[in-house]
N, C-alpha and C positions, 0 to 999 in steps of 0.2 A: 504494500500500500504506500501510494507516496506522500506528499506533504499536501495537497490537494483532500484525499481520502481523511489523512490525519483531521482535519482542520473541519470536513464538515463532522467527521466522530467527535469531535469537539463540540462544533454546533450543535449536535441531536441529540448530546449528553448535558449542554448548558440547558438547552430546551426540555428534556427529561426534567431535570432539576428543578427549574420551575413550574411544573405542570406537578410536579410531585408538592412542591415547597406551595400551591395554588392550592391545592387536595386536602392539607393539616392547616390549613387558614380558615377553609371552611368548613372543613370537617370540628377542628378543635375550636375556633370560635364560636358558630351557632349552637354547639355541644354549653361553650362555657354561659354564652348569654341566655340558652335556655333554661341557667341554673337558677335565672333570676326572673323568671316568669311565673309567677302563680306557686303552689306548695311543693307540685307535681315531687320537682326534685328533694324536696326537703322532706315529704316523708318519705323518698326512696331511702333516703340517711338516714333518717329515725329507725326504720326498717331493717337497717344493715347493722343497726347496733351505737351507727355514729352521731353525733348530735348535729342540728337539723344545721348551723350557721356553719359549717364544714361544707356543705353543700355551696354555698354561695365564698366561701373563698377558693374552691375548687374551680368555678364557676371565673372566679377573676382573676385567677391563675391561666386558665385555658385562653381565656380572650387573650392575657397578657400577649403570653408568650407567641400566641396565633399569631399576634400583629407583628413581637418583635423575630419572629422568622421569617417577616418578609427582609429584614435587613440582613446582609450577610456578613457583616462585622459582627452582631449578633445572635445569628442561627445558632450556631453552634452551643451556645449556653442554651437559648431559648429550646433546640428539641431538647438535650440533656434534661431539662425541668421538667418538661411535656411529657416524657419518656417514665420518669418517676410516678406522676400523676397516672399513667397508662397502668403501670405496673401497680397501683395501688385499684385499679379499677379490676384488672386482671385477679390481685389477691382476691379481693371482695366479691365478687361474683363467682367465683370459682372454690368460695368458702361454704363448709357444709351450711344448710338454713338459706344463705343466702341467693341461692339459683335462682334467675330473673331470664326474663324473655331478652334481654339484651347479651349475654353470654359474655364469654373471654375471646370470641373470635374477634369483631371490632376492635376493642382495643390492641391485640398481639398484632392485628394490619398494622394499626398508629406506631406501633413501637417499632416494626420494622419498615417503617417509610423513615420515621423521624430519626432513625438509625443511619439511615441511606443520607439524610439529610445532612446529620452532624457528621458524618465521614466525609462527605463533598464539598463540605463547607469547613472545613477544620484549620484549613489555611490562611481563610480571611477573616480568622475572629477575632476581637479587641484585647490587648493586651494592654497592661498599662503603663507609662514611660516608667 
């Protein structure tokens, strides 16, 4: 393959990257804003054991970090956070009692997208002087 080939595999992997990095914006912000719609979510947390205001920092957690994945100085922390939150929805769902019609399949997607993401972007993340 020569530098022509190179350059567009470059291209259709930056484009990958954001059509992926476009997926957990709206995947994990409409997730976190609907944490602040009506109880819906808050007695899902009463339900799991956890108290109901866990729901809505979870909830400002996901918007956060949705937004700050679009920057890619950024990304790299913002999935790392995202990734945790995933992993804590994965425990809970996947705990005896707790089996809901939303399952561990969704979230283990989010974690291996945001996976994809903070390894793609690990170069241009912010460091501080």
């Amino acid at each position: 393959m020569g530098s022509t080939g190179q350059g567009k595999l470059r291209i259709a992997g930056g484009v990958l990257l954001w059509i992926l990095t476009v997926f957990e914006l709206l995947g994990m912000g409409l997730a976190g804003a609907a944490k602040f719609q009506g109880d819906g979510w808050q007695n899902m947390f009463l339900g799991w054991g956890y108290p109901a205001w866990l729901a809505l920092a979870v909830g400002a957690v996901e918007v956060v970090g949705a937004l700050l994945i679009l920057v890619p100085r950024f990304a790299t922390y913002a999935a790392a956070m995202l990734i945790v939150i995933m992993l804590g929805a994965v425990w809970t769902v996947a705990s005896p009692g707790n089996e809901t019609n939303l399952g561990p399949v969704l979230p283990a997607i989010h974690i291996v997208v945001l996976s994809i993401i903070r390894r793609a972007r690990r170069g241009r993340r912010w460091r501080p002087s």
